[in-house]
N, C-alpha and C positions, 0 to 999 in steps of 0.2 A: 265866134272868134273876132277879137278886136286884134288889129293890127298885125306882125308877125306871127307864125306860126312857134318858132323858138321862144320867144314869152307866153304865150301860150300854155306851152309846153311846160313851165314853170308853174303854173297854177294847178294843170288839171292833167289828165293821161286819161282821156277819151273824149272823140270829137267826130260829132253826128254830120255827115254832111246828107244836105236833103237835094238829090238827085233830079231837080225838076228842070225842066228844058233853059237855057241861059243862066245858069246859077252858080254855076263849077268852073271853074278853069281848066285848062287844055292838061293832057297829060304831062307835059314837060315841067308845069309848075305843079301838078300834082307829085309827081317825083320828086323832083323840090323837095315839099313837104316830107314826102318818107326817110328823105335823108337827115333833114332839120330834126328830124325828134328822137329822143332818148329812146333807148331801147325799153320793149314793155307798152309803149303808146300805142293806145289803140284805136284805128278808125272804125265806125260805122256809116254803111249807106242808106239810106232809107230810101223807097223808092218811093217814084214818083207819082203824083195825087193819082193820071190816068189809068195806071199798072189798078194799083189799089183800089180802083172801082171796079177791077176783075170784067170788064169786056173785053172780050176779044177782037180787037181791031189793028191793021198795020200798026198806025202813030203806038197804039198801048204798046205792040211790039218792040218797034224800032226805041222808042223811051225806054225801055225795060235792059236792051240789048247795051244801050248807053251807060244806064246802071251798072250791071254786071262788070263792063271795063274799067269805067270808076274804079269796083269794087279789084278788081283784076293788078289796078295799076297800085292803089294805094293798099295794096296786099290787107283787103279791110277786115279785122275779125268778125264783123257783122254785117250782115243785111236785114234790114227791118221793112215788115209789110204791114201797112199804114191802112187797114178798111175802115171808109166814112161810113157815116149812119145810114147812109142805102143801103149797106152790105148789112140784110138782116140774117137772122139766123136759120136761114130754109134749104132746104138740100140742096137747090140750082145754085145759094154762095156758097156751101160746102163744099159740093164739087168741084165749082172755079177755084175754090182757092186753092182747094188739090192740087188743080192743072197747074196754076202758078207758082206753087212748092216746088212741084215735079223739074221745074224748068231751072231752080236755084241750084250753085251749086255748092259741095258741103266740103269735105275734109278738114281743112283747119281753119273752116268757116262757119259760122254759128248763123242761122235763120232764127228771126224774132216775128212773132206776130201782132200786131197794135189794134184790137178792133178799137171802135167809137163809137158803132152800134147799140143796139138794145139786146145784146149779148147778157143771159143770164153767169155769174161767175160758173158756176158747174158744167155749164154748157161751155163757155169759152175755154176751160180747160180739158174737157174733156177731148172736144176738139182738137186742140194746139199738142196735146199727147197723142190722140191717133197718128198728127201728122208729123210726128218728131219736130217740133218746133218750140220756139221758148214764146210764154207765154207774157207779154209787156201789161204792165200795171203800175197806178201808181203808188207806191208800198206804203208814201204818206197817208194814204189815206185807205188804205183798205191791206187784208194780211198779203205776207206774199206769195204767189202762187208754188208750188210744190216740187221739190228739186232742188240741188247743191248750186246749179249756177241758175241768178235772173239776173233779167236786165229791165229798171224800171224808169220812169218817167215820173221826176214831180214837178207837175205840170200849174204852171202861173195862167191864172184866170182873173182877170179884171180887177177890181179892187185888191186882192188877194194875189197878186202877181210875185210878191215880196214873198223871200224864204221863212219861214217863221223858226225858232229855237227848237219849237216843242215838234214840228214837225219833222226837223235831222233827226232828235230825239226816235221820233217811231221810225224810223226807216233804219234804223243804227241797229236797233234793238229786232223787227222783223228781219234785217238780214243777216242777226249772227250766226246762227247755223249755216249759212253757205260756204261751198269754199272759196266761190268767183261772185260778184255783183258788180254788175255797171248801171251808173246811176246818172241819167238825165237831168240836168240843175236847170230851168225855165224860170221865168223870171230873173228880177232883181236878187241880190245876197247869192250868187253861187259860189264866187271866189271865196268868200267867210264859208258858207253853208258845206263846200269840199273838205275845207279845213277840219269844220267841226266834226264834221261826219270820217272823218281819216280818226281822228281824234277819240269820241267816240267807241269807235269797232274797234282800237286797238286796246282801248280800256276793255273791253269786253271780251275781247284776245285772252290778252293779261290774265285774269281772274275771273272768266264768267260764271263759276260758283257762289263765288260769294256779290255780286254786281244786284244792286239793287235798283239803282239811282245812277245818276252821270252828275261828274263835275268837272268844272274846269279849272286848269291850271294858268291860265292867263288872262279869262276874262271871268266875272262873276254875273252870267249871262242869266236873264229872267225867262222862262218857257214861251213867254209871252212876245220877247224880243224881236224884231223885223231884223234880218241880215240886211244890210247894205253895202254896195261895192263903189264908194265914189270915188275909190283911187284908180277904176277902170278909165276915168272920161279922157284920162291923157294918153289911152293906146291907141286911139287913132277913130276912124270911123265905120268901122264894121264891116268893110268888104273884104273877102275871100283875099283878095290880087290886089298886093299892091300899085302904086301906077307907074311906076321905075321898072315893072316887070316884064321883061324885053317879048318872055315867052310865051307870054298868055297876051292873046289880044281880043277877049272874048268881053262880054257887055254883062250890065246887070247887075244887082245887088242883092247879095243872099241874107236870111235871117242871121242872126248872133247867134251863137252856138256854144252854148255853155255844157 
């Protein structure tokens, strides 16, 4: 998020915030925020790196407990658990993550699971179904995992940070069968790459019997095309809180969060 949450707001309707100790504002400017957005907006939290390495220690606690109110405050549809590449696939992380599901909580709140691991796909889902939880992928590039609602990640990697045409393209097309999909924009081009992608799933809405192909009705876009967003540089500078904000007097600078 560049600058207000109400502009914001006007681009996209969903907005990841990552839970890591200094990074979030105080509850009163997170209310703030619930009030500033249309109805339908939806938060998620993802928790914090120490949670997600699944030890058990106070600090992993007390961080986890801070999540959860987060998620409490900004009534968030999601909470996402994020395991690094330590977390391999052996019973002692199976079990942890268990314990750490066990402690989420659910009603009108969806649990996601993120490995990063050397997670085989059949194993990762097998998994993320035992433990009633959604299974996170990036749909650009691989199918998407199995169910009416996912939530996925297209994830910007280095030279490749840039949305590309052909890749809204496959996520458009993997998630027509669902009823719900919340989709992760990283990188450059998300503001276009949202667009297209609305764009898109409603052509495939429309008539997905006869849908072969995608076109556009206002740009005559190449597959090949890089999205870019330079009419972002004028929302400001990327922090969470702005500096007129009486109620938050908390430190730090969070990622962009598209």
């Amino acid at each position: 998020m560049r600058g207000e949450i109400g502009r914001y707001a006007e681009r996209f309707n969903l907005l990841e915030l990552r839970a890591e100790p200094g990074k979030l504002p105080r509850a009163a400017r997170l209310r703030k925020w619930l009030a500033e957005v249309p109805e339908g907006f939806v938060f998620s939290v993802v928790l914090p790196q120490r949670v997600g390495e699944l030890g058990a220690s106070p600090e992993a606690q007390a961080l986890l407990a801070q999540a959860l109110e987060t998620a409490e405050v900004l009534r968030a549809g999601w909470i996402v658990v994020q395991t690094p590449a330590s977390v391999t696939p052996t019973k002692r992380s199976r079990d942890r993550l268990a314990a750490l599901v066990e402690q989420l909580p659910r009603g009108d709140r969806r649990v996601a699971w993120e490995p990063r691991g050397v997670w085989q796909d059949e194993e990762a889902e097998r998994v993320s179904r035992d433990l009633g939880v959604h299974l996170v992928r990036d749909v650009s590039r691989s199918p998407a995992p199995v169910g009416d609602v996912v939530y996925s990640r297209m994830r910007g990697i280095g030279d490749a940070s840039r949305v590309r045409v052909s890749a809204v393209e496959r996520v458009a097309e993997r998630l027509a069968g669902c009823s719900e999909s919340y989709v992760v924009i990283e990188g450059e081009g998300a503001v276009r790459g949202a667009a297209l992608l609305r764009q898109l799933a409603q052509e495939l809405s429309e008539d997905s019997s006869e849908s072969e192909g995608f076109s556009t009705d206002t740009e005559d876009l190449d597959p090949d095309d890089e999205l870019a967003d330079d009419e972002l540089a004028e929302d400001g500078d990327g922090d969470y809180a702005s500096e007129d904000d009486e109620d938050d007097d908390s430190e730090g600078e969070s990622e962009d969060e598209r």
